[in-house]
FISEDREN-35176 format. One record per residue (C-alpha): residue number from 1; residue in one letter; z, y, x. Coordinates in steps of 0.2 Angstrom, whole numbers. Example, Ala and Ser with C-alpha at 12.3 -4.5 7.8 and 13.67 -1.06 7.14 Angstrom:
+-----+-----+-------+-------+-------+
!   n ! res !    zz !    yy !    xx !
+-----+-----+-------+-------+-------+
!   1 !   a !    39 !   -22 !    62 !
!   2 !   s !    36 !    -5 !    68 !
+-----+-----+-------+-------+-------+
% end
This chain:
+-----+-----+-------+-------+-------+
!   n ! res !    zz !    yy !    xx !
+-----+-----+-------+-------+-------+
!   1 !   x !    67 !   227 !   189 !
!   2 !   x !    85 !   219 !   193 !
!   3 !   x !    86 !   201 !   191 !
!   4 !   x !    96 !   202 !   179 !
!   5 !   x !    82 !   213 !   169 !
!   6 !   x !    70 !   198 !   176 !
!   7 !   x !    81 !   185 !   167 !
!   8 !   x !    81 !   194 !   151 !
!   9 !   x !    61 !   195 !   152 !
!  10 !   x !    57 !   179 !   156 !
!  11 !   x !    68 !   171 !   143 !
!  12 !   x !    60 !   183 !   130 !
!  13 !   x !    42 !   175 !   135 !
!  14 !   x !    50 !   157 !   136 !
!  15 !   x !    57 !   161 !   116 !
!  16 !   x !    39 !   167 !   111 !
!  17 !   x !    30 !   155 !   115 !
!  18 !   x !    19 !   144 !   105 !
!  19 !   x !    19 !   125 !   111 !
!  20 !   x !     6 !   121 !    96 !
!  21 !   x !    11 !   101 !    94 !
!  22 !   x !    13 !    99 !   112 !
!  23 !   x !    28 !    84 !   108 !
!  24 !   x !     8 !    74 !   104 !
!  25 !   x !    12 !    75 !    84 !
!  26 !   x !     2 !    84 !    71 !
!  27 !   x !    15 !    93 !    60 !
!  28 !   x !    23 !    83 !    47 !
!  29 !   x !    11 !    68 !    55 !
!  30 !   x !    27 !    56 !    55 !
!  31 !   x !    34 !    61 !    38 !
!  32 !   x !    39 !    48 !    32 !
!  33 !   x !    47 !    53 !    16 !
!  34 !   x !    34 !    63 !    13 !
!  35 !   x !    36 !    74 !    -5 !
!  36 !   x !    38 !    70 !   -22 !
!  37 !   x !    21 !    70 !   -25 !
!  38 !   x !    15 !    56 !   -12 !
!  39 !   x !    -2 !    67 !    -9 !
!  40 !   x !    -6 !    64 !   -28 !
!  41 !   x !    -5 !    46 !   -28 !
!  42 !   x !    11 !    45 !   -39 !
!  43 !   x !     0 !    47 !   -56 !
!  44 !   x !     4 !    67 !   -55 !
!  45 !   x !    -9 !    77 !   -62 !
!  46 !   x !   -26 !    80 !   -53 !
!  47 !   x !   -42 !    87 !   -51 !
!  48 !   x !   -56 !    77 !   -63 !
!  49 !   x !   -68 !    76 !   -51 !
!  50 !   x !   -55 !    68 !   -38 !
!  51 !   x !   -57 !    46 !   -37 !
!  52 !   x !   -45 !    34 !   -43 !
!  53 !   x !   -38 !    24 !   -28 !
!  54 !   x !   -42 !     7 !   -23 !
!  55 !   x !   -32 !    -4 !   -15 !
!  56 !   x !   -36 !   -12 !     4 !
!  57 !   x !   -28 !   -30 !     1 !
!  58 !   x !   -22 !   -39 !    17 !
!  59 !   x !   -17 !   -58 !    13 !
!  60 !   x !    -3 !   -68 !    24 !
!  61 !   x !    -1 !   -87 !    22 !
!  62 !   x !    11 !   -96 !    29 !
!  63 !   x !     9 !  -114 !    34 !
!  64 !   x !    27 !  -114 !    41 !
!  65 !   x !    40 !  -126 !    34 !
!  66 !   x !    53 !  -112 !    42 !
!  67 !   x !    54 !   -93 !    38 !
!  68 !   x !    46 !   -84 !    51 !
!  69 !   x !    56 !   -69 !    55 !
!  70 !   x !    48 !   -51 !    60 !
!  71 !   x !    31 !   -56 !    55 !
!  72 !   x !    19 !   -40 !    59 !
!  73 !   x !     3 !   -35 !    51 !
!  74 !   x !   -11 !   -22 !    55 !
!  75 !   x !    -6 !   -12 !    73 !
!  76 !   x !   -26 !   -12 !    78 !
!  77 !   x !   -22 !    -5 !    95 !
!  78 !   x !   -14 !   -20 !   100 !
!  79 !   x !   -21 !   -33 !    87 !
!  80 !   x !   -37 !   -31 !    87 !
!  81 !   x !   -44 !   -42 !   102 !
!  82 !   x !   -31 !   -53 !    99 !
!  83 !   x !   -37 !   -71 !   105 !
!  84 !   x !   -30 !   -79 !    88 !
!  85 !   x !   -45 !   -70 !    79 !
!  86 !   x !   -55 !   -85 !    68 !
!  87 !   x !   -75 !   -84 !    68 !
!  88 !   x !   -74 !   -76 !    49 !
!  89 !   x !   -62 !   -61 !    56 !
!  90 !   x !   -45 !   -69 !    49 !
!  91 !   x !   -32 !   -68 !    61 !
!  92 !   x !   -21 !   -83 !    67 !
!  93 !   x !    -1 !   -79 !    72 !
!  94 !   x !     7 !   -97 !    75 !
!  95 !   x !     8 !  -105 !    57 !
!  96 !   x !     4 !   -89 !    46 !
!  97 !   x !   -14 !   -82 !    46 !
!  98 !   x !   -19 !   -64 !    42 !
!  99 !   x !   -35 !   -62 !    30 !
! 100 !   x !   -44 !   -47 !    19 !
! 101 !   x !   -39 !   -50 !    -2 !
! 102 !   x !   -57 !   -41 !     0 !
! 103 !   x !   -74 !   -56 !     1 !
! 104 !   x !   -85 !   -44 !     8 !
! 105 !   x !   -72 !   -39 !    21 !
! 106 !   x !   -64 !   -45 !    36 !
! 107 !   x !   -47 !   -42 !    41 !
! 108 !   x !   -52 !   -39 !    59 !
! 109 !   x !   -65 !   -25 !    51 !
! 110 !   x !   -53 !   -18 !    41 !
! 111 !   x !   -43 !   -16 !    56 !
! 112 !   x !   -56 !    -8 !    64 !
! 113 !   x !   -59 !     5 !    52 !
! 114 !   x !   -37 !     7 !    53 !
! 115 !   x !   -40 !    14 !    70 !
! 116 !   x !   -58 !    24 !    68 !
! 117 !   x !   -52 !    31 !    49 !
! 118 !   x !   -34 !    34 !    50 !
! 119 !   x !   -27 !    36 !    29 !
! 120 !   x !   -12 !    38 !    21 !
! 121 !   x !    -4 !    26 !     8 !
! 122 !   x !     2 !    31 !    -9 !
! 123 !   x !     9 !    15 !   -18 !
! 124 !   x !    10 !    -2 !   -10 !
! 125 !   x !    10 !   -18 !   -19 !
! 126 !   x !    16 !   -32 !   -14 !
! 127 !   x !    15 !   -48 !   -23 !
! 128 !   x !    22 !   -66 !   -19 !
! 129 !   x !    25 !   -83 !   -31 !
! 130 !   x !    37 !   -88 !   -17 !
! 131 !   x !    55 !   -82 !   -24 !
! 132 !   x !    62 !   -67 !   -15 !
! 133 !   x !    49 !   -65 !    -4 !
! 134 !   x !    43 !   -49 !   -13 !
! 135 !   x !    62 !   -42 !    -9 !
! 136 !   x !    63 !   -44 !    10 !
! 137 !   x !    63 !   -28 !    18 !
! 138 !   x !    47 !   -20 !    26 !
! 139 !   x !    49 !   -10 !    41 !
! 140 !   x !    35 !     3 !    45 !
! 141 !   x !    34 !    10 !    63 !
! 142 !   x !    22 !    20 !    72 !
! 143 !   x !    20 !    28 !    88 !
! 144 !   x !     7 !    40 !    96 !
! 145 !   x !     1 !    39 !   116 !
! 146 !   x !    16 !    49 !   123 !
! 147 !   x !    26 !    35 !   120 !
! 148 !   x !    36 !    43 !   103 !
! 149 !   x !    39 !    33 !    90 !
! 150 !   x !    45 !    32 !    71 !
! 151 !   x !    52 !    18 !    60 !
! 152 !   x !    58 !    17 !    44 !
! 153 !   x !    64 !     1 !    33 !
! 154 !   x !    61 !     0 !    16 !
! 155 !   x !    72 !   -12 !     2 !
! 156 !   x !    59 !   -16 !   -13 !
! 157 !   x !    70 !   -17 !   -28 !
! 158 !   x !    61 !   -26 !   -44 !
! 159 !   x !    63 !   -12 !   -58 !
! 160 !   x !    73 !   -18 !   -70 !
! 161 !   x !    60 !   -12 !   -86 !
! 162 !   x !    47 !   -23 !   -79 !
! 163 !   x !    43 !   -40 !   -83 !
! 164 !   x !    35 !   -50 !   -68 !
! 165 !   x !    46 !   -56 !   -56 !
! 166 !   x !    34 !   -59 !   -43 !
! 167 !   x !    29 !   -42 !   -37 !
! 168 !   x !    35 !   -24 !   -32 !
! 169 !   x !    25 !    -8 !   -30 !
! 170 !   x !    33 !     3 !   -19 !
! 171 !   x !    29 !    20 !   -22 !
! 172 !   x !    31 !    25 !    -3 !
! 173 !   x !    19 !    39 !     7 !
! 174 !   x !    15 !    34 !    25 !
! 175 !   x !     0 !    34 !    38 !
! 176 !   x !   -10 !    22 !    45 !
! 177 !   x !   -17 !    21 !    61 !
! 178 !   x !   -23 !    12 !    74 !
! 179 !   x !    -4 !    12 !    78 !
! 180 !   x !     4 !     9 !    62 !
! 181 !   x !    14 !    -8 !    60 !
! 182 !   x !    20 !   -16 !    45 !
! 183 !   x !    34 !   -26 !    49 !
! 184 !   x !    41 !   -41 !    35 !
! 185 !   x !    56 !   -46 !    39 !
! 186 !   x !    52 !   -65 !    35 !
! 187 !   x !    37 !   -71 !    29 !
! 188 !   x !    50 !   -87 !    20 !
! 189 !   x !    43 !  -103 !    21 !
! 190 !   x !    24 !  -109 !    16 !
! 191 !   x !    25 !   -92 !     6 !
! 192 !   x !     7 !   -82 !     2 !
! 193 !   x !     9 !   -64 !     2 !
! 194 !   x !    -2 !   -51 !    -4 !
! 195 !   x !    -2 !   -33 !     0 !
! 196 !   x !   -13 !   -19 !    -9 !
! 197 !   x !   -13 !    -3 !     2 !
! 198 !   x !   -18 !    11 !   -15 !
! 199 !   x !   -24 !    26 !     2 !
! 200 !   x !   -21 !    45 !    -5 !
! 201 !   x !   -31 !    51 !     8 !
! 202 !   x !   -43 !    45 !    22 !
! 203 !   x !   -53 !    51 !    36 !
! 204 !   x !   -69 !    50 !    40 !
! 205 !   x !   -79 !    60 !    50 !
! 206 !   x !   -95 !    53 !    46 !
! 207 !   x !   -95 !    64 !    29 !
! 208 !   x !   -97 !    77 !    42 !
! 209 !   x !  -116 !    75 !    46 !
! 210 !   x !  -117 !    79 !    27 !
! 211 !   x !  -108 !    95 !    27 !
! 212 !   x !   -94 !    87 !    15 !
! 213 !   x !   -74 !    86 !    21 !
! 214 !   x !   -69 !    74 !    34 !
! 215 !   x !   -54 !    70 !    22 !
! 216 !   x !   -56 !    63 !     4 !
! 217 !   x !   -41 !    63 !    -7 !
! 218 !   x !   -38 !    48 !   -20 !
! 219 !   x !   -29 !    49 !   -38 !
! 220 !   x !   -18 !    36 !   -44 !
! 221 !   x !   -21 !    18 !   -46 !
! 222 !   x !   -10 !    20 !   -61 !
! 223 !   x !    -4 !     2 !   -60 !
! 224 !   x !    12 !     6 !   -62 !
! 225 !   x !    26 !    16 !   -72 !
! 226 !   x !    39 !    17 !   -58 !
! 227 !   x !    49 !     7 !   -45 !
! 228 !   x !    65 !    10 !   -36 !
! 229 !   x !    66 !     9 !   -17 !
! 230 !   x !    80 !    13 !    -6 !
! 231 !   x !    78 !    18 !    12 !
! 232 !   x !    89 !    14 !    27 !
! 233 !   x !    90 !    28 !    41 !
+-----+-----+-------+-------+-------+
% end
């Protein structure tokens, strides 16, 4: 065989073969736009024997006079052992502390299970009596342990048909990892800020060990008719 045949050869083997997620990403793993569909979680139609999602609820209070700027919630992998952590799991950044909306959960737990149960998120809710604070924009950005990394920035926008002026269900699919931050661009001042995270799906291998799916998908929460977001590249 001439080189130049070699060439050819070599190049035709290169071209056929099959990397198989070598780039470290699960295919589609950092969709963020996801489809029109939001893994069922948009209220579109569904299997009966499928559960209604229910919300993980992450609260921020702000003891600061001043507007904190770049405020960042979940990211286990670097959160987590944080040395802000309280006794009753709340987690304590400057002037504004973390906590679970749920009473029989701690945000450092629910942390933990971020990073052992990864899930995706179908419709997130955020609520605020301090005005504007539900329309600052929330950036969300991941990476995975090669070091390639995704962001995205949402802009709530109040629907106009609704009639509470104090929150804004964005309608948004993306995962949650250990990884995963939420970023707010400022939590203004001495505002409270509540987040419900409605899953459309979740992981957890433990149903495994009784011969059911490691992945369990979530219907609608249904607390919503529709919202309008707009999305920065």
């Amino acid at each position: 065989m001439n080189s130049i045949s070699r060439y050819i050869a070599d190049a035709k083997a290169q071209t056929m073969e099959s990397f198989s997620n070598a780039d470290g990403f699960i295919d589609d793993d950092f969709n963020f736009t996801g489809d029109d569909f939001f893994r069922n979680a948009n209220g579109a139609s569904m299997q009966q024997n499928v559960q209604t999602s229910q919300p993980y609820i992450v609260t921020v209070t702000s003891t600061d006079p001043a507007a904190v700027p770049n405020f960042e919630i979940l990211g286990a992998y670097q959160y987590l052992n944080d040395a802000g952590f309280q006794p009753n799991g709340d987690l304590v950044i400057g002037l504004v502390t973390i906590s679970s909306g749920i009473p029989s959960v701690t945000y450092r737990e629910f942390l933990y299970q971020s990073m052992n149960s990864p899930f995706s998120i179908g419709l997130t809710y955020v609520q605020s009596q301090t005005s504007n604070q539900i329309l600052e924009t929330i950036s969300i950005n991941t990476r995975d342990a090669n070091g390639n990394t995704a962001q995205k920035t949402i802009v709530p926008t109040i629907d106009p048909y609704q009639n509470q002026s104090d929150v804004v269900a964005i309608k948004y699919n993306y995962r949650i990892d250990g990884f995963t931050k939420l970023i707010i661009r400022q939590v203004l001042a001495n505002a409270v800020i509540r987040v419900n995270f409605y899953p459309a799906d979740n992981i957890n291998i433990a149903r495994a060990l009784g011969g059911d799916a490691v992945s369990r998908q979530f219907g609608a929460p249904r607390v919503t008719g529709g919202q309008t977001i707009q999305i920065k590249a």
